[in-house]
C-alpha positions as CSV (number, residue, x, y, z in Angstrom):
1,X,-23.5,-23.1,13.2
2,X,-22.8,-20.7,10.6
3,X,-19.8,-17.9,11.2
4,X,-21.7,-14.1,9.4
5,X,-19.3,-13.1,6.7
6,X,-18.3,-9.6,7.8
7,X,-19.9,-6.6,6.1
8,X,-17.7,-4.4,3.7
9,X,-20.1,-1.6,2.4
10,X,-17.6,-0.5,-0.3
11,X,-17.8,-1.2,-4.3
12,X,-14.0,0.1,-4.9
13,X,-11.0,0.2,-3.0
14,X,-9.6,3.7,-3.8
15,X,-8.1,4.8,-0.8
16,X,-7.7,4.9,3.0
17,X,-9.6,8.1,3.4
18,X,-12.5,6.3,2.4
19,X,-12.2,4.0,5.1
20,X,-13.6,3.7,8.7
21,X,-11.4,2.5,11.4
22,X,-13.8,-0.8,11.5
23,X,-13.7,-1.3,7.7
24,X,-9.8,-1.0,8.2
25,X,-10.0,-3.8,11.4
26,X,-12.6,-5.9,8.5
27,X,-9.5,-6.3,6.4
28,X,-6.6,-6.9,9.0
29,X,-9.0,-9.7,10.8
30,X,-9.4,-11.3,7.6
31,X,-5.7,-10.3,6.5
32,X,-4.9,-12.3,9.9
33,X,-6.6,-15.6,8.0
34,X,-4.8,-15.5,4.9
35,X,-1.6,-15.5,6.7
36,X,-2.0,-18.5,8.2
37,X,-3.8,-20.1,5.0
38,X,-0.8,-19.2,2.9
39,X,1.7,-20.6,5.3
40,X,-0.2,-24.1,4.4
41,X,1.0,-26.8,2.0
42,X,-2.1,-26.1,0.0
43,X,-2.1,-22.6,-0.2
44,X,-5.3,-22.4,-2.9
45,X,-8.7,-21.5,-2.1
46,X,-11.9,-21.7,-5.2
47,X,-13.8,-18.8,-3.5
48,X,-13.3,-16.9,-7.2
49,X,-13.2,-19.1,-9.3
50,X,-15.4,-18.2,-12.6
51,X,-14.1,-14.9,-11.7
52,X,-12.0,-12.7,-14.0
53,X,-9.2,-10.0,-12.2
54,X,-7.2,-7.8,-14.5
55,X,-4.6,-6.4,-13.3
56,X,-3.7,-2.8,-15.4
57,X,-0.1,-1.5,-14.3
58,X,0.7,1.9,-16.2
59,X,3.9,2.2,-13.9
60,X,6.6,-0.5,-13.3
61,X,6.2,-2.5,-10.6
62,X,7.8,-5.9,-8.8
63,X,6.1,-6.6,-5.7
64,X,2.5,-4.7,-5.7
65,X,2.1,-6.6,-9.4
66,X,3.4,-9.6,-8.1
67,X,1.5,-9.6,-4.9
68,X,-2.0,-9.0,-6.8
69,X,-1.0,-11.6,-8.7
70,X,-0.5,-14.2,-6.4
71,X,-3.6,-13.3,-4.4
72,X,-6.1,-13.7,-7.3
73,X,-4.6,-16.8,-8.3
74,X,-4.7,-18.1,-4.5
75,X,-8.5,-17.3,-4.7
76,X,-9.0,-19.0,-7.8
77,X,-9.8,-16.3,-9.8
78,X,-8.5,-15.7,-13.6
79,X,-5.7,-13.2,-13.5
80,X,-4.7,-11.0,-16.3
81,X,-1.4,-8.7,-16.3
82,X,-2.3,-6.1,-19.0
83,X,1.0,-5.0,-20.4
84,X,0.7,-1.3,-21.1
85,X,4.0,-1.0,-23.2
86,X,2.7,-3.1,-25.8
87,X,-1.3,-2.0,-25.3
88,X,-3.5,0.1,-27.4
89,X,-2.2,2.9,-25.0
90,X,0.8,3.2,-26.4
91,X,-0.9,4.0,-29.6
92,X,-2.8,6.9,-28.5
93,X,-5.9,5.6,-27.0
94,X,-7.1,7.7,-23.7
95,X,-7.5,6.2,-20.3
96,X,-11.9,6.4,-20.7
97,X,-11.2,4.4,-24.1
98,X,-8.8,1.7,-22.4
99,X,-11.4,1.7,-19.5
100,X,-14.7,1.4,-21.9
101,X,-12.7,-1.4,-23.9
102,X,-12.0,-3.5,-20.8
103,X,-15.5,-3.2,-19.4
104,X,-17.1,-4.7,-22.6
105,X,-14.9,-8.2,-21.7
106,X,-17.0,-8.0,-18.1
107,X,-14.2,-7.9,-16.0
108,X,-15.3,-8.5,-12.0
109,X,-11.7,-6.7,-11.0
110,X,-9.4,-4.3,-12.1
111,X,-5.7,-3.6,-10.3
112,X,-4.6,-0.2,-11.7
113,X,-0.8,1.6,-10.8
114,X,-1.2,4.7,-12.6
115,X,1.0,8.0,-12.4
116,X,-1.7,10.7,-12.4
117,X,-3.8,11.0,-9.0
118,X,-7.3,10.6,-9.9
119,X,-6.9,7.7,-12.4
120,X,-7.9,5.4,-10.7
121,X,-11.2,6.7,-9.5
122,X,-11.6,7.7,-13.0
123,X,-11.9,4.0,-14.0
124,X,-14.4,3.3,-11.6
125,X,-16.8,5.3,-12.6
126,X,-16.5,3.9,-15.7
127,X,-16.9,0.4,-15.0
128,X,-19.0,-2.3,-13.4
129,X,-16.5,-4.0,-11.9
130,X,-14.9,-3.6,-8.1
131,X,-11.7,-1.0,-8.6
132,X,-8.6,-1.6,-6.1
133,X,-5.8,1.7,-6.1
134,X,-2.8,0.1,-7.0
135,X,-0.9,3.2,-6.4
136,X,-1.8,6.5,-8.3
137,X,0.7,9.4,-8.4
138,X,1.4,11.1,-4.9
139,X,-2.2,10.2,-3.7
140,X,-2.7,7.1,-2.3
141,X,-1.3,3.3,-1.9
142,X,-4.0,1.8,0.0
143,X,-3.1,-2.0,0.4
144,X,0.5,-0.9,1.1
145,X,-0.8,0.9,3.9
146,X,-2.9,-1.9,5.1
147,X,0.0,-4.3,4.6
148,X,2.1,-2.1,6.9
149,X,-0.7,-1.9,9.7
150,X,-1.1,-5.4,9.5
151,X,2.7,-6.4,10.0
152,X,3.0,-3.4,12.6
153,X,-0.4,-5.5,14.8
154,X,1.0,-8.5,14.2
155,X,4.1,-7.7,16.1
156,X,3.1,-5.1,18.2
157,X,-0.2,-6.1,19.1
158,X,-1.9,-2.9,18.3
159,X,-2.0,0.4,16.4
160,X,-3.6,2.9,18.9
161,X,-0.7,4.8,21.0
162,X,2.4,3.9,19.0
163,X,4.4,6.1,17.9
164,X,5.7,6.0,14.3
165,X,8.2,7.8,12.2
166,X,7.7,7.8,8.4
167,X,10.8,9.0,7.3
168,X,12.9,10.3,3.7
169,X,10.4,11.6,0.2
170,X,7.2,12.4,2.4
171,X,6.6,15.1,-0.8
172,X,6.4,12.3,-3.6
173,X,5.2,9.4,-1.6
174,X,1.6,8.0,-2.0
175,X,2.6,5.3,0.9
176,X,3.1,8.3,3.6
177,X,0.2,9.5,2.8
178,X,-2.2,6.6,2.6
179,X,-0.1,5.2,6.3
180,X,-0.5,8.6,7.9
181,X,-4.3,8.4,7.1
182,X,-4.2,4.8,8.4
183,X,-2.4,5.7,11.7
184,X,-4.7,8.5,12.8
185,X,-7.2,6.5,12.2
186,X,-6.0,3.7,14.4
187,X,-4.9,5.8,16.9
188,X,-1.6,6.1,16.6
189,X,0.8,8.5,16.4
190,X,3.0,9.8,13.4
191,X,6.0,11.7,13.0
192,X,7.7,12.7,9.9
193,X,11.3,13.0,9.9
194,X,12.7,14.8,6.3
195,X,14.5,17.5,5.1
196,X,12.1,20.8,3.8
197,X,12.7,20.2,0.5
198,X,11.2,16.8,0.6
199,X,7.9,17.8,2.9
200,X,4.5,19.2,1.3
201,X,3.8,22.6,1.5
202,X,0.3,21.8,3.8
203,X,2.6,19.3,5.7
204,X,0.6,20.5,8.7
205,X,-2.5,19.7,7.5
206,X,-1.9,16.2,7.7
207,X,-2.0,16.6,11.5
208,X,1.9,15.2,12.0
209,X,4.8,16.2,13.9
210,X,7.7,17.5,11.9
211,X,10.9,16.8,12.0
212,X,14.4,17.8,10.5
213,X,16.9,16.1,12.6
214,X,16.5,12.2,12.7
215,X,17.7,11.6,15.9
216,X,15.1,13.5,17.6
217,X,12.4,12.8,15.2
218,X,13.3,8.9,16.0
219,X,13.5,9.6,19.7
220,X,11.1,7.2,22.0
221,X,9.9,5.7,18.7
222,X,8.0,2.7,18.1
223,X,8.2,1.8,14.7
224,X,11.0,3.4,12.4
225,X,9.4,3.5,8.7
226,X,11.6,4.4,5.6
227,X,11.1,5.5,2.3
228,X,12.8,5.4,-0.6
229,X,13.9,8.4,-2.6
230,X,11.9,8.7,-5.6
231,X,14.2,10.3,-7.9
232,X,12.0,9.7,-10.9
233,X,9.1,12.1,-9.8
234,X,11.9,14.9,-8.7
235,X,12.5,17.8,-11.0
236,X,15.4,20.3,-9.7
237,X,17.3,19.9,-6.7
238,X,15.8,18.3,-3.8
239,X,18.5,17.4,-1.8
240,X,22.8,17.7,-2.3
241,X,23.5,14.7,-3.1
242,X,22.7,11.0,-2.1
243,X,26.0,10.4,0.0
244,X,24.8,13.6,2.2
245,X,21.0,12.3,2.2
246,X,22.2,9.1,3.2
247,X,24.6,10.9,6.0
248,X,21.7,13.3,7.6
249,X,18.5,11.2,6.3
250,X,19.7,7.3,6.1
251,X,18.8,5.1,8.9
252,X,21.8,3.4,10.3
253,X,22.5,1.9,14.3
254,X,23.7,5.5,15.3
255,X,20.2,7.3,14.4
256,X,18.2,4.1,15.6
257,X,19.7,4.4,19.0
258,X,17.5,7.2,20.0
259,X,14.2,5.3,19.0
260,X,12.9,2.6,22.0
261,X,15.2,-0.1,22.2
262,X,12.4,-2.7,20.9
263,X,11.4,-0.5,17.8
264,X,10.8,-2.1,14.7
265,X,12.1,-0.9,11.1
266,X,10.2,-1.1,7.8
267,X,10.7,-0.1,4.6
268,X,8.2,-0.7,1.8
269,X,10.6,-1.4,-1.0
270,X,12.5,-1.6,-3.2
271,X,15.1,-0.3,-1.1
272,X,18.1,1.8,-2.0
273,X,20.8,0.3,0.5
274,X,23.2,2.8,1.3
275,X,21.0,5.9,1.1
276,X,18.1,5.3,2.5
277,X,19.0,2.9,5.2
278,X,22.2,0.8,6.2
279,X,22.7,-2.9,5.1
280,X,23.2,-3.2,9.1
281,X,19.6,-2.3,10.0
282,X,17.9,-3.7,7.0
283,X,19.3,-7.1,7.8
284,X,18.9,-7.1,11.4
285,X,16.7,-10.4,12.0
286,X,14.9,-9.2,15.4
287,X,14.5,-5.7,14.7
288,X,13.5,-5.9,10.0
289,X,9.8,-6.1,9.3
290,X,10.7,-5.5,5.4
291,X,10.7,-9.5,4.9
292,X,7.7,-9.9,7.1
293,X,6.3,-6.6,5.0
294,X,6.2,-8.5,1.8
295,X,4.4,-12.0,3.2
296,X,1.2,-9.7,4.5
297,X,0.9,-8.2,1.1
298,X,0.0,-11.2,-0.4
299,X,-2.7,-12.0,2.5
300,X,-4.0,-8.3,2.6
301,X,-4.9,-8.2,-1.0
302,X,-6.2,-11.7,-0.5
303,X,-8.9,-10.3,1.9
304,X,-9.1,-7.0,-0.1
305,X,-10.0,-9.2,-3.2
306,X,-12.4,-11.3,-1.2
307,X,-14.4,-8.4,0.0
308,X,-14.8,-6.6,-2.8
309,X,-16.4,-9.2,-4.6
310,X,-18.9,-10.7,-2.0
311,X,-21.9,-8.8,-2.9
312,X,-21.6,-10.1,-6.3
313,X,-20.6,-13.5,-5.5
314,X,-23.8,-13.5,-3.4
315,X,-26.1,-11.7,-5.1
316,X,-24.5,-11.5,-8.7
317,X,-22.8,-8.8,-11.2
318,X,-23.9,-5.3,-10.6
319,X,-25.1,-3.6,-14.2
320,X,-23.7,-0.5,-14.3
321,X,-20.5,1.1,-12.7
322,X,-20.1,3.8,-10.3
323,X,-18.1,4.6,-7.5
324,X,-18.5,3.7,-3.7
């Protein structure tokens, strides 16, 4: 008997507010898979091969480039890392030129990390191939999100009714925001936990509770989730200075005592140690997810990849571009 290939009725992968909560459960059942096949000896599957996967990073990046990476190459596809640094880019030509010239080699996916929001949605109206966010500005990070929800069901068994705590930059993050759409989606519930200078100004729009004071914005918590302090996007004074951040704002035993005694910690890296969150906690085998964080990224963009490209594995390229 043959098992129906779930339907995913997206071209692009731009972002989680695109998403319905059962296109979200699509990709964590088929995230759930993955796992297991890349825990194997033979980790390789051919279901892309003939395919071509480019991926186009404008910002540095270990784990997200890596991770993409990996996954393509696990599916069989052709991957490509596009260094900007030593691109056309650098040399004046505009995103819709960069975009144009890539199109005419008949790409079937592009992985774009780009610092302006918008970017990447940009590129996909532009080409004919399927799009995935990699990250652009302080809009969305959608795989990280999905990586997160996965790790967080795997453990927890669920999403709806948990309470979460994103905590530290919610004002230049891109993963906040993609998780907070995520978890209301889901079900869940979702605090944020920073100091004023690091919130949005609409902070309330995004339907979360706020918080000042870690301790109570940890208290009765399910899952603990850090961020790290993006000092690169910050212009003035945010905060003091990183040994008081790390006093008020950094996650250590003492703070974590007031979440539920079986909460989980996650962070999606790279972590500062010391400011954001204590070597202590980070390290702490039964309560960590940041190791586990990092194995369902691989798996997630696995599924994310797969989707994307069954239409045309099944029914061939599409012509023209567009968005979904």
């Amino acid at each position: 008997m043959t098992v129906a290939q779930p339907v995913f009725p997206h071209k692009h992968l731009l972002g989680i507010q695109e998403l319905k909560p059962a296109d979200i459960t699509t990709i964590l059942d088929l995230a759930d898979i993955y796992v297991e096949q890349n825990r194997q000896t033979n980790k390789r599957k051919s279901i892309l091969k003939g395919m071509t996967q480019i991926n186009l990073f404008f910002e540095n990046s270990t784990r997200t480039r890596m991770s993409f990476e990996l996954a393509g190459k696990r599916l069989g596809a052709d991957v490509i890392n596009m260094s900007v640094s030593t691109s056309s880019i650098k040399k004046g030509e505009t995103l819709l030129d960069t975009a144009l010239t890539i199109n005419a080699m008949h790409p079937d996916l592009l992985v774009m990390r780009h610092g302006n929001s918008g970017a990447v949605k940009l590129l996909s109206e532009k080409v004919s191939g399927a799009v995935l966010n990699a990250g652009d500005g302080s809009h969305e990070h959608p795989t990280q999100a999905l990586l997160d929800a996965l790790t967080i069901r795997r453990r927890k068994g669920r999403l709806h009714g948990l309470i979460v705590a994103i905590c530290g930059d919610i004002l230049h993050s891109r993963v906040a925001r993609s998780n907070i759409l995520l978890l209301h989606a889901m079900g869940a519930r979702v605090r944020v936990v920073a100091p004023s200078t690091l919130l949005p100004v609409d902070v309330d729009r995004l339907g979360v509770e706020v918080f000042h004071d870690m301790k109570a914005g940890l208290k009765d918590c399910d899952i603990v989730m850090m961020l790290r302090l993006q000092l690169e996007r910050m212009q003035g004074a945010f905060l003091p200075s990183v040994r008081e951040y790390f006093t008020l704002y950094g996650l250590d035993l003492d703070k974590l005592s007031a979440a539920k005694p079986d909460a989980l910690i996650m962070h999606p890296g790279p972590m500062n140690r010391g400011v954001e969150i204590d070597t202590a906690v980070a390290d702490d085998i039964h309560r960590s997810l940041i190791q586990e964080q990092v194995e369902m990224g691989v798996a997630v963009r696995m599924a994310c990849l797969d989707l994307l490209t069954r239409h045309a594995r099944e029914n061939g390229p599409a012509v023209t571009g567009g968005a979904s």
